[in-house]
C-alpha positions in Angstrom: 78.8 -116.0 38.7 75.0 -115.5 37.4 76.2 -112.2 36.2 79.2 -113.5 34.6 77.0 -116.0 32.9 74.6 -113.1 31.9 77.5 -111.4 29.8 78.8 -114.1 28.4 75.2 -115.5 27.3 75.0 -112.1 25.4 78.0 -112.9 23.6 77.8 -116.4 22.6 74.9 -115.7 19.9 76.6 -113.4 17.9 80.0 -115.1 18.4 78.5 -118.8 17.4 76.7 -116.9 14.0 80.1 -115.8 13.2 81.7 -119.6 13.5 78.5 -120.4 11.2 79.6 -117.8 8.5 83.2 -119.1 9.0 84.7 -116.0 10.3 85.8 -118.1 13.4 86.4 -122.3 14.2 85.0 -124.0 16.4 87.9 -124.2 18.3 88.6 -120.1 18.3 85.1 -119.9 19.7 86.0 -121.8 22.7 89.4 -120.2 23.1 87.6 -116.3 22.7 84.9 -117.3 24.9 87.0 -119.0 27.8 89.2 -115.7 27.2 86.1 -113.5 27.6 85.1 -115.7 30.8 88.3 -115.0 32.3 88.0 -111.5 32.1 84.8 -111.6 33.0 85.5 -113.9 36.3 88.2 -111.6 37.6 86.2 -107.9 37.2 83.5 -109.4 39.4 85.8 -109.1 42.1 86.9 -105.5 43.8 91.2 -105.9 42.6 92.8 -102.6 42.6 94.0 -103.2 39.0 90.5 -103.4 37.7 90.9 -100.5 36.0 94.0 -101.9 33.9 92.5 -105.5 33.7 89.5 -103.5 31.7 92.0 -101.8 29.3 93.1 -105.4 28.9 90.1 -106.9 27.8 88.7 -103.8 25.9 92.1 -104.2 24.0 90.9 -107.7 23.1 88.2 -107.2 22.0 89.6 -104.1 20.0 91.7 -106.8 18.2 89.4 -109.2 17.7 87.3 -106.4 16.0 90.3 -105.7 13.5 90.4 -109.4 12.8 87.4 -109.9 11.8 87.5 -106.4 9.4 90.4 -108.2 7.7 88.4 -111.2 7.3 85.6 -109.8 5.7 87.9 -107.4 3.2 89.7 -110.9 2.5 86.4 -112.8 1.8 84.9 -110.3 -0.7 88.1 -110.0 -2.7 87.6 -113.8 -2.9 84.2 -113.1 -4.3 84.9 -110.6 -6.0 81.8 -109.4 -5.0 80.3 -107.7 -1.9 79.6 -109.8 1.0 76.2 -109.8 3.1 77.3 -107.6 5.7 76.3 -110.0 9.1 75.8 -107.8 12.4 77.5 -110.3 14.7 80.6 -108.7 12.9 80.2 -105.8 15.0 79.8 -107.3 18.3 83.6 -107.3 19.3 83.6 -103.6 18.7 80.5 -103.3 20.4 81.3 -105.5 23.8 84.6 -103.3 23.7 82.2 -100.0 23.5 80.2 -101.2 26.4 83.2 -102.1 28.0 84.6 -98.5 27.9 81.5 -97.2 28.7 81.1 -98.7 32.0 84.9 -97.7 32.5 84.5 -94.1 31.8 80.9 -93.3 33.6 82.6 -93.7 37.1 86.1 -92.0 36.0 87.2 -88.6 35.9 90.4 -89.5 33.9 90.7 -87.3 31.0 93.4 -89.3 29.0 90.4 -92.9 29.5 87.9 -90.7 28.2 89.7 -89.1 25.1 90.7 -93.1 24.5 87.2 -94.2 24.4 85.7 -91.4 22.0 88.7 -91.6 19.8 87.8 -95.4 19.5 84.1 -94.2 18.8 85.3 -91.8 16.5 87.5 -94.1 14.4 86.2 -97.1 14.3 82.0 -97.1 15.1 79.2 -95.1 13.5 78.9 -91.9 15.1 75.0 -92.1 16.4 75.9 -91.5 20.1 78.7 -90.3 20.4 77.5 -86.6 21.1 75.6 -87.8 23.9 79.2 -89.6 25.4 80.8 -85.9 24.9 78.0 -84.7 26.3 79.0 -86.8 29.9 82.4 -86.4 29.0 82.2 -82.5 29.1 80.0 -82.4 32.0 82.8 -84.7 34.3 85.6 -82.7 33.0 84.1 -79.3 32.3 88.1 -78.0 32.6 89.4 -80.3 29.6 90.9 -78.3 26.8 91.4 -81.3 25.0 88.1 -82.7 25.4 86.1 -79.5 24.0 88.9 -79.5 20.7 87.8 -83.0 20.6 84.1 -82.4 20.9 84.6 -79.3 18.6 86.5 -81.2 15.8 83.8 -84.1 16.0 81.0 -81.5 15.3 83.2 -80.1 12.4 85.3 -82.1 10.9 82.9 -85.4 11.1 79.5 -83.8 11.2 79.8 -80.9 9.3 77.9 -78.4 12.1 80.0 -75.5 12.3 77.4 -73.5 14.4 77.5 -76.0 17.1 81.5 -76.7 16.9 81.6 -72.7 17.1 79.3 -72.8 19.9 81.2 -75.7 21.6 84.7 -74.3 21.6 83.2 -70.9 22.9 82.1 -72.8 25.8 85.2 -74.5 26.5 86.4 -71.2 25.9 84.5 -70.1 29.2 85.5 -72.8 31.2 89.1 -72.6 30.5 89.6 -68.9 29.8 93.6 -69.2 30.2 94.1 -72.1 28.0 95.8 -70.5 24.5 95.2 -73.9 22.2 91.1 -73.4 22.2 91.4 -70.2 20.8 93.8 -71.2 18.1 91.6 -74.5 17.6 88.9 -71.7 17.5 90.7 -69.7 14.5 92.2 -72.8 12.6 88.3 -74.0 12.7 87.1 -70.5 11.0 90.1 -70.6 8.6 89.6 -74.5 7.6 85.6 -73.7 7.0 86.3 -70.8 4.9 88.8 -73.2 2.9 85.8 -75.2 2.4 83.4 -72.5 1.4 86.4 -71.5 -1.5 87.0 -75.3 -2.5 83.3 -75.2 -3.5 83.2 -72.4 -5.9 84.6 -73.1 -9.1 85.5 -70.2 -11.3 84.8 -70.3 -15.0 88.1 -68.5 -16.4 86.5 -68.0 -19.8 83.5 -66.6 -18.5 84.4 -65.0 -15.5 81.3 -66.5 -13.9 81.2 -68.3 -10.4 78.7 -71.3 -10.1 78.4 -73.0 -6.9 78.0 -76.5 -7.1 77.4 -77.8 -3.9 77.8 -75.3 -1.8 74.0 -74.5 0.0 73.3 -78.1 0.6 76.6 -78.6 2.9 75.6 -75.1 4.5 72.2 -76.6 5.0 73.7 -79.3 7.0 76.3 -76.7 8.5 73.6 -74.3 9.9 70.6 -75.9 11.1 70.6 -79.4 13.1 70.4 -82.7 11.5 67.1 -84.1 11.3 66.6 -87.5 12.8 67.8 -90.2 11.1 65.7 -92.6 9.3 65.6 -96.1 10.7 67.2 -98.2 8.8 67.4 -101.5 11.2 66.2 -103.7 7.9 69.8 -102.8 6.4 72.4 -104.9 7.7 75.3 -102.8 7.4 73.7 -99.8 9.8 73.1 -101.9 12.3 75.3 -100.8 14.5 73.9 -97.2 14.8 70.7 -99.2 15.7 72.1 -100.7 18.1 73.9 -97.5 19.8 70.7 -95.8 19.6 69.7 -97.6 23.3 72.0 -97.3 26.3 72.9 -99.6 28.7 70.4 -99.0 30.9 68.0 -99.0 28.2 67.8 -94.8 27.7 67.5 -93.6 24.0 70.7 -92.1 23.1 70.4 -88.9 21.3 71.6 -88.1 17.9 71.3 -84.1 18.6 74.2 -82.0 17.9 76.3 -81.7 21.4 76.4 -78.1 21.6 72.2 -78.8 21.8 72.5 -81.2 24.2 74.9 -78.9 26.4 72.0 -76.2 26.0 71.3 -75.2 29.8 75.1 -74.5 30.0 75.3 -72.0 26.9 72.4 -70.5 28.1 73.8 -69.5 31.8 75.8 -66.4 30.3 73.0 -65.4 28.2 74.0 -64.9 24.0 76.2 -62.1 25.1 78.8 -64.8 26.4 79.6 -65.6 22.8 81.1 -64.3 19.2 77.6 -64.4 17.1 78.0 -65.3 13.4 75.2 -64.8 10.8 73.8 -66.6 8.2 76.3 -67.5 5.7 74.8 -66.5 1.9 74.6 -69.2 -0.4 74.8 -66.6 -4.1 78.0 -66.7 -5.9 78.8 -63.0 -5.9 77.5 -62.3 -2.4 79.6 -65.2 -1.2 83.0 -63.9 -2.6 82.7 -60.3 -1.3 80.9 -61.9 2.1 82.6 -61.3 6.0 82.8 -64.9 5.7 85.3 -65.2 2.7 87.2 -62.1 3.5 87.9 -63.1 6.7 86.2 -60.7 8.4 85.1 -64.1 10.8 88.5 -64.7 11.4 89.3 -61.5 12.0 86.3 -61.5 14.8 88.2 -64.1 16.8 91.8 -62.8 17.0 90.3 -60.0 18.1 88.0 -61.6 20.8 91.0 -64.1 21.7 93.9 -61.1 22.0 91.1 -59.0 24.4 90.7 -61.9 27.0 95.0 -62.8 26.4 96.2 -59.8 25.8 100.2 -59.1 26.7 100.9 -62.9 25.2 103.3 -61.7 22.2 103.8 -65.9 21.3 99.8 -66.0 21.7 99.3 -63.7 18.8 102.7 -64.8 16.8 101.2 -68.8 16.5 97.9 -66.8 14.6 100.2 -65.6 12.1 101.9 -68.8 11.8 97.9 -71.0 11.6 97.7 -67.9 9.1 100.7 -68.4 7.1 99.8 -72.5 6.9 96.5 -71.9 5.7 97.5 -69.6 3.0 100.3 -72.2 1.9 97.7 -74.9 1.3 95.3 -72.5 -0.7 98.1 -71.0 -2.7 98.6 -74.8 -4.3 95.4 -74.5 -6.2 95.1 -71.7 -9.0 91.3 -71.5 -8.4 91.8 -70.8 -4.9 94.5 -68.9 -4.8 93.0 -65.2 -5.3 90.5 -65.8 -2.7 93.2 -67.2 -0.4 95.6 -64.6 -0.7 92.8 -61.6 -0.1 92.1 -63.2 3.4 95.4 -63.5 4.5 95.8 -60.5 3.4 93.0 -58.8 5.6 93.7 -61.5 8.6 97.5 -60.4 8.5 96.8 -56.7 8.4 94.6 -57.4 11.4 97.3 -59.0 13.2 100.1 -56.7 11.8 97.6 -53.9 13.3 97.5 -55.1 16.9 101.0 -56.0 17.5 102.0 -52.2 16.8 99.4 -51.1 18.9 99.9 -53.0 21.5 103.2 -54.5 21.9 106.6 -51.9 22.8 108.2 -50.9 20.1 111.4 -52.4 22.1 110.4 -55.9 21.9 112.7 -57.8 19.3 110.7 -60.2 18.4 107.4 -57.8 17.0 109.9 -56.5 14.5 111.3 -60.1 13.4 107.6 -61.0 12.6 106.3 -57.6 11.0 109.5 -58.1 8.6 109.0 -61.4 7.8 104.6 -60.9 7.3 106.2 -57.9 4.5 108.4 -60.5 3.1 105.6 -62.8 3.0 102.8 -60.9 1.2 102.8 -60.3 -2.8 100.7 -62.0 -5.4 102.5 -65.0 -7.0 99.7 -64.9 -9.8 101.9 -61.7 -11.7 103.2 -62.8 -14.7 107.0 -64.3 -14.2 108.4 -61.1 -16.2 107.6 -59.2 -13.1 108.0 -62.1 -10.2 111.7 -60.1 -10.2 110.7 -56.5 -9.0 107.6 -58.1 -7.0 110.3 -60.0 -5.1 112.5 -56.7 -5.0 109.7 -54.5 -3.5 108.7 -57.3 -0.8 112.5 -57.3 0.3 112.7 -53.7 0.4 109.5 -53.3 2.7 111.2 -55.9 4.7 114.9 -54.2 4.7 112.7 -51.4 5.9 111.3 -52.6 8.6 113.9 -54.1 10.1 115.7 -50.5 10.1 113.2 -49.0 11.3 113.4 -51.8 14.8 117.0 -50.7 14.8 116.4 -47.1 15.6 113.6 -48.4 18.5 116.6 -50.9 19.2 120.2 -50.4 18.7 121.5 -53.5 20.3 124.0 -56.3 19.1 121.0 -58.8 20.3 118.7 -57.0 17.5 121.4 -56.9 14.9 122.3 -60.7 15.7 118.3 -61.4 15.4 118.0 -59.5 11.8 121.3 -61.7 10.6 119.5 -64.8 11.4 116.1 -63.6 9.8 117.9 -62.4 6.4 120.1 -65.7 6.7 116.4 -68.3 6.8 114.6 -65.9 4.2 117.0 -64.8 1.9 120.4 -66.0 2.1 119.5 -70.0 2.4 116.3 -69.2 0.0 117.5 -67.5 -2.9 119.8 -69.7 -5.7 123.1 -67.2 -6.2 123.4 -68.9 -9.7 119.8 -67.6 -10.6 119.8 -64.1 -12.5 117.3 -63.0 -10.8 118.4 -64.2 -7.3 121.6 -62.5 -7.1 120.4 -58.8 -7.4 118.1 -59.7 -4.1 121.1 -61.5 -2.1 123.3 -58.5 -2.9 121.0 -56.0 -1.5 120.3 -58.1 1.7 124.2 -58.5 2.3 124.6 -54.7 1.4 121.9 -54.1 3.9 122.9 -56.2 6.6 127.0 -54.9 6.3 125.3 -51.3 6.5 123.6 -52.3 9.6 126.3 -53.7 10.8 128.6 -51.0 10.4 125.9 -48.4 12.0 125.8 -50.6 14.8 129.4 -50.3 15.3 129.7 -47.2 15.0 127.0 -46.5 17.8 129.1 -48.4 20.0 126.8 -51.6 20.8 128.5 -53.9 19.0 130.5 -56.7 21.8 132.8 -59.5 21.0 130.3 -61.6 19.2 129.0 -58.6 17.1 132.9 -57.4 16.1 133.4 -60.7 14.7 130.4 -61.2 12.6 131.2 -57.3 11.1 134.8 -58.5 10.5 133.7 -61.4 8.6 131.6 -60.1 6.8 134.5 -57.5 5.4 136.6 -60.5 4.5 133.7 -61.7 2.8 133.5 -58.8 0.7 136.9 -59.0 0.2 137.5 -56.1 2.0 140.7 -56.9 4.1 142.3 -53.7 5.1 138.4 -52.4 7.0 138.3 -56.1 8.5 142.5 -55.9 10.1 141.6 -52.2 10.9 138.8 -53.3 12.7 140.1 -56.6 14.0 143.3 -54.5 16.0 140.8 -51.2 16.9 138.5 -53.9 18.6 141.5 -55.5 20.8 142.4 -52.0 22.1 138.6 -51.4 22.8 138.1 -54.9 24.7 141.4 -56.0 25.4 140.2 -58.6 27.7 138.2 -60.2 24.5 140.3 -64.0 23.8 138.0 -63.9 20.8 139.3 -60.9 19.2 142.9 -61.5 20.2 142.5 -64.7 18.4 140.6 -63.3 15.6 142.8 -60.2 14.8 145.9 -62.8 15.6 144.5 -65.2 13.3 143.6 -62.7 10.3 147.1 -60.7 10.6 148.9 -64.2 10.3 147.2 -64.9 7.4 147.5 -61.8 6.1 151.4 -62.3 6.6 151.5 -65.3 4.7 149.7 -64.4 1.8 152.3 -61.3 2.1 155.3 -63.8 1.5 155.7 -64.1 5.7 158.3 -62.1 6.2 157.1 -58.6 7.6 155.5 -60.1 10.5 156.8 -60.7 14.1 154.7 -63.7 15.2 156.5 -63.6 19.0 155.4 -59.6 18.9 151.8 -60.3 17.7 151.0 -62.9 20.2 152.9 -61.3 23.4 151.2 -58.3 23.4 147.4 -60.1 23.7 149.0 -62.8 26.0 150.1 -59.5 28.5 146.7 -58.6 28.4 145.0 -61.8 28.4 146.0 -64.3 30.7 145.9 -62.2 33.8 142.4 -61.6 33.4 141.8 -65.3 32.5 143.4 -66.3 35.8 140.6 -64.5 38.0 138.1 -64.9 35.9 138.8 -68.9 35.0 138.9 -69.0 39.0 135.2 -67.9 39.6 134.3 -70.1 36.8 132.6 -67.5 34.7 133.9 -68.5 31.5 132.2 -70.6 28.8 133.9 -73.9 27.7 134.5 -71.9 24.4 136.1 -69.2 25.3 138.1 -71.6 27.7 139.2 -73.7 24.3 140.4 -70.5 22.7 142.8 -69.3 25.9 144.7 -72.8 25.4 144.7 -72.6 21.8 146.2 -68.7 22.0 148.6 -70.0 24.7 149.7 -72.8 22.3 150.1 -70.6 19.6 151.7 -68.4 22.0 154.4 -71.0 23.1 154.9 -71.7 19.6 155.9 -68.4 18.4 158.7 -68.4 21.2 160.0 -71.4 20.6 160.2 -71.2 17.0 163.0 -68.3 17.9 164.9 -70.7 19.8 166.8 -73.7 18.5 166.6 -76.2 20.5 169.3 -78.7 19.9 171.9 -75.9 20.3 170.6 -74.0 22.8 168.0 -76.5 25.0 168.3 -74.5 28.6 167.3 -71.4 26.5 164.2 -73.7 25.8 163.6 -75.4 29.1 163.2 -71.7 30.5 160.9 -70.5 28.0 158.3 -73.4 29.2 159.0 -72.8 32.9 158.6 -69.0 32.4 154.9 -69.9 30.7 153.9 -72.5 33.3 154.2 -69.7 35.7 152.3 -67.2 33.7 149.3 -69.5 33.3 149.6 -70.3 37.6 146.0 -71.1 38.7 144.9 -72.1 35.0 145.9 -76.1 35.6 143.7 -77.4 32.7 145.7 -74.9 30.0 149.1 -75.5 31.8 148.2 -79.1 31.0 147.6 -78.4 27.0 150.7 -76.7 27.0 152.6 -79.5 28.4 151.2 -82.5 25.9 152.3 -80.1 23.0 155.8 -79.5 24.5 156.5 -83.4 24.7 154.8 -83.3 21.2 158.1 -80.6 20.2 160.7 -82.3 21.8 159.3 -85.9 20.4 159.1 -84.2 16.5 162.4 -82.6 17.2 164.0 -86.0 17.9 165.8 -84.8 21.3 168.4 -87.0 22.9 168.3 -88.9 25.9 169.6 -86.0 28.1 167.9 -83.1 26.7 165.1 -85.6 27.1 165.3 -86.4 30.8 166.0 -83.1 31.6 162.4 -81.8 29.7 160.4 -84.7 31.6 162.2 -83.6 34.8 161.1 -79.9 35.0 157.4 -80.8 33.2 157.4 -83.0 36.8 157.8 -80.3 38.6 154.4 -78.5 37.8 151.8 -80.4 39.4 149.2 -81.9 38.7 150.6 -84.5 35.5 147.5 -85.5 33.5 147.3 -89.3 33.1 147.5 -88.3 28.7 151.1 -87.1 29.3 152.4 -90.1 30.8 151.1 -92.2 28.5 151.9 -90.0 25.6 155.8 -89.9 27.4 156.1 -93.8 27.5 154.6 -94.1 23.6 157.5 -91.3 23.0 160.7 -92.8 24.8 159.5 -96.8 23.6 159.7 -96.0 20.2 163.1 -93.7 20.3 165.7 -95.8 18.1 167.9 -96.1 21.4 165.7 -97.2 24.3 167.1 -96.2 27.4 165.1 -99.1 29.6 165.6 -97.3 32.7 163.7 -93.9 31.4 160.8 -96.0 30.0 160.5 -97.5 33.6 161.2 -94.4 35.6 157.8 -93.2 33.8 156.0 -96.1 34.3 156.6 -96.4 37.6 155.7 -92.8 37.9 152.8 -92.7 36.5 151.5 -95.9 38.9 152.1 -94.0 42.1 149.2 -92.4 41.7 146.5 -94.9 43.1 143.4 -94.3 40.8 145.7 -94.8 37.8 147.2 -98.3 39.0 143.9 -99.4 40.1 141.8 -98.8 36.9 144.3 -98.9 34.0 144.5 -102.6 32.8 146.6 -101.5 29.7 149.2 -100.0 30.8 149.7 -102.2 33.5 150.1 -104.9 30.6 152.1 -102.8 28.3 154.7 -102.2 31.3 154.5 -106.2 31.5 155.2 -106.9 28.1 157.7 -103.9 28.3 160.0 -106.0 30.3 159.3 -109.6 28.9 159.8 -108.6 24.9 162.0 -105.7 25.2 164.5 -105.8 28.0 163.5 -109.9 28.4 163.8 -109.5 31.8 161.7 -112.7 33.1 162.0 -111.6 36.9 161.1 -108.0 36.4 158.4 -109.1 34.3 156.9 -111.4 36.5 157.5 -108.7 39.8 155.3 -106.1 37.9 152.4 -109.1 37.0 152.3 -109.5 40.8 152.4 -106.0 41.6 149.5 -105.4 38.9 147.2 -108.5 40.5 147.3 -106.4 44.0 146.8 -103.1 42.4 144.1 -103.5 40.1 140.6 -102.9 41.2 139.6 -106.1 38.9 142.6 -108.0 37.7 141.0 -111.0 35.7 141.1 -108.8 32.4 145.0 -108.5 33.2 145.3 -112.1 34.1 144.0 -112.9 31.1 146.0 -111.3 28.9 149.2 -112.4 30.6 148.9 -116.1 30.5 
């Protein structure tokens, strides 16, 4: 308890001080410190949830911290003025510090410690918290995240990119198969370069550079930051004071971490790492420097694709941290010449190194070389000429891409350079714009041409056949795409995507033609021959996609309804009946299509208004091909109720078909009521009516849903 007592007695100072500035009431200071006591009371003891009781209380104190900020924002818009700045504001964020601190010196948990020095990072002063990635490295030397984090912090919040550079080497070395330190590694380069350009400003009159601030934030870049001057007797920097002595007392360093990590850079001896020189601080050195040319950058892609160096989506995300870097730089016209010479020289690098090391029979180098020549141009021509600059980038692209096909003369690649020409071109380019359409015309020009070449060479499948007939009607050039459509079904007659496609086109064709030169039965009989056997043994081994599975029943459909448009059924119905029972044999062993074609028969005989007989006589021989799926009964009983001459008898025979099967009659509520209702509003047979109620009470799996519709 004395201990307890202890950390609350260093709490109640700074918490009372607040109540006195009237941050807090009297009565919040009781509830925060019997809160604080409470947590305090139950960490003394050894509970296996300490660890989340700790999260708990840090997050309290995490909130109270926010609280106050909002308080003191409110207070000095009150004002209107600036408020003295007490420290005892700072002591919630502070207890919650300490708390963390305690939390994270005993734990190996890489997710706590990224938690506490994001909480540092975000929300303290920043004396101290190199020495707490200092620890934090040390515990989890093998923490990718924890070295980006470390680096970033030197960086991005300190402005030391020697010892961020140094840092995310080392991590480098401890985790030599992680990919994201090496990209942190280059986005770091590329973002400091970015800030080397921002800082020159170019005099377009004068075609001078001045550097404004440039050598004093390469000061504080290059060499290490000279202690701090002490500046206890202002209020607002107190907390950096107070972070200045540990726990346990120690003097918390403000050094740089990669200084403080010093014995383990200097295990591997300089060699270990990329070594950068001093960046110059002149204008006209700086803008033909390594630095600004990216020759830095350059240095590390190189260094990372040695140590990785058969990872082809390793290299392809440098292009892309490449690409994004460029994009930014492009927005700003004083930037954009020096932007678009580095990506220039880090692309070439890249470009470089992919050919010389990657096969020239890997799709997915080619994608990317075409789309880095699509990529590169200057957009600071004059917009007379944006036209031809846009022509001549295409064109190297258009090249490229040929020149994968003759490493690669697959559909796959063929497929790939559709999809490249269809994001970069085709969804790009405005085919209203003048200067658009000459561009989309040469891209579809190219890819039909490829297309073409591709078929000819014989690699095109059923996929690639259909894209190049397509693409013929979207030429408007009919006559190649039917020539090609019924050339394809006689090389791949097994193809139910061709069959459908050629069947499909020809149709059409016909009835633009006036419909009359065509013999539907013909065109669909000679594919179905060729078809369904196949899709029989090969539906049985269940090596058939659900699409291709959609396009057999639709053919068959079609099929079925090309025969019995010959056939009239009111005059001549047994002609009818055996055209179905000859197809339900042909399509034996394919029970899901059989199915389709039965729903649409009861469809044609319920359109075609069929009499009672011919009716009965259909349902009959559809019976006899098992199994009956439960959406033909029900789609038989909605048929036969709402005939103009009900035969009652019929609508019950279905009904009392369809609940001999035992999973029907157990689940199906409806129909069980719509049979009930049948007989009490139609026929107004009480008894019957009240027979099948009964029946459906013992039959349903959980009747209450019947019951209550009934009553």
């Amino acid at each position: 308890m004395d201990r307890v007592n202890k950390h609350l007695a260093s709490l109640e100072d700074a918490t009372m001080e607040l109540v006195t500035e009237g941050y807090f009431t009297k009565q919040q200071y009781r509830s925060i410190m019997d809160k604080r006591k409470d947590f305090e009371v139950k960490l003394t003891g050894n509970s296996v949830v300490k660890k989340a009781l700790t999260m708990k209380y840090i997050k309290y104190e995490l909130q109270l911290d926010a609280d106050l900020h909002v308080a003191y924002q409110a207070k000095q818009k009150k004002f209107g003025r600036e408020i003295h700045y007490i420290k005892s504001l700072r002591s919630p964020l502070k207890h919650a510090l300490d708390l963390f601190h305690k939390l994270c010196e005993k734990s190996n948990d890489e997710r706590l410690w990224l938690s506490y020095l994001n909480i540092r990072i975000a929300r303290a002063s920043h004396a101290g918290t190199s020495t707490i990635l200092s620890k934090a490295l040390q515990k989890l030397p093998l923490s990718p995240a924890l070295w980006r984090t470390a680096a970033a912090f030197e960086f991005e919040v300190n402005s030391r990119i020697a010892s961020a550079r140094n840092l995310i080497q080392l991590g480098i070395q401890y985790n030599p198969s992680d990919r994201s330190l090496w990209h942190y590694f280059f986005q770091m380069e590329l973002s400091y370069v970015s800030q080397l350009i921002n800082n020159i400003n170019i005099n377009e009159s004068q075609k001078k550079v001045k550097i404004e601030i440039l050598k004093k934030k390469q000061e504080k870049m290059d060499i290490d930051v000279k202690k701090q001057k002490d500046d206890s007797d202002d209020d607002k920097e107190q907390l950096e004071d107070e972070e200045e002595v540990g726990e346990n007392g120690e003097t918390v360093s403000k050094k740089p971490t990669s200084d403080l990590l010093a014995e383990q850079l200097a295990k591997g001896g300089e060699n270990r790492f990329i070594t950068f020189g001093k960046e110059m601080f002149e204008a006209d050195t700086l803008l033909n420097s390594s630095v600004i040319q990216g020759k830095i950058a350059i240095i590390i892609y190189q260094a990372a694709t040695k140590k990785i160096s058969n990872d082809f989506k390793f290299r392809q995300e440098f292009h892309k941290i490449t690409r994004k870097f460029s994009e930014v730089g492009k927005r700003n016209k004083e930037t954009m010449e020096l932007t678009m010479t580095l990506e220039k020289n880090v692309t070439e690098a890249i470009l470089k190194s992919l050919q010389e090391d990657f096969s020239a029979n890997q799709i997915e180098m080619w994608m990317m070389i075409a789309s880095i020549e699509l990529g590169e141009g200057s957009n600071t021509e004059s917009s007379s000429s944006s036209s031809s600059l846009e022509e001549s980038r295409l064109k190297k692209m258009l090249q490229v891409l040929n020149n994968g096909f003759k490493n690669i003369a697959t559909e796959k690649y063929v497929a790939q350079v559709e999809t490249i020409l269809m994001e970069n071109v085709f969804d790009k380019l405005n085919v209203g714009n003048e200067q658009d359409w000459p561009l989309i015309q040469m891209a579809k020009e190219y890819l039909l041409s490829l297309y073409e070449q591709a078929n000819k060479q014989g690699v095109l499948g059923e996929q690639g056949i259909s894209s190049l007939v397509q693409l013929y009607i979207n030429t408007n050039q009919i006559e190649k795409a039917i020539k090609l459509a019924e050339s394809s079904v006689v090389k791949l007659p097994t193809s139910i995507i061709l069959w459908t496609l050629r069947n499909n086109l020809l149709n059409k064709q016909s009835l633009l033609n006036g419909g009359e030169s065509l013999d539907m039965v013909t065109l669909y009989e000679e594919g179905f021959s060729k078809l369904f056997p196949v899709a029989i043994s090969t539906i049985s081994t269940q090596s058939i996609t659900a699409q291709q599975f959609k396009l057999y029943e639709k053919y068959a459909i079609q099929y079925f309804d090309s025969k019995l448009n010959q056939t009239n059924l009111k005059t001549d119905s047994k002609k009818t009946l055996e055209l179905f029972k000859k197809l339900m044999r042909s399509l034996n062993g394919l029970k899901d299509i059989q199915n389709a074609v039965k729903l649409y028969f009861i469809d044609y005989l319920y359109m075609n208004n069929v009499d009672n007989n011919q009716w009965q006589e259909a349902y009959s021989l559809v019976l006899q091909f098992r199994p009956i799926s439960r959406e033909f009964y029900l789609r038989t009983i909605l048929y036969i109720q709402e005939r103009q001459n009900v035969d009652p008898n019929q609508v019950r025979s279905v009904y009392e078909t369809y609940f001999q099967n035992k999973d029907f009659a157990a689940s199906d509520t409806e129909t069980w009521i719509n049979y009930f209702r049948f007989e009490l509003r139609v026929t107004k047979d009480i008894a019957k009516a009240n027979i099948i109620a009964s029946r459906a009470k013992k039959s349903l799996s959980s009747p209450l849903a019947f019951i209550n519709s009934t009553q």
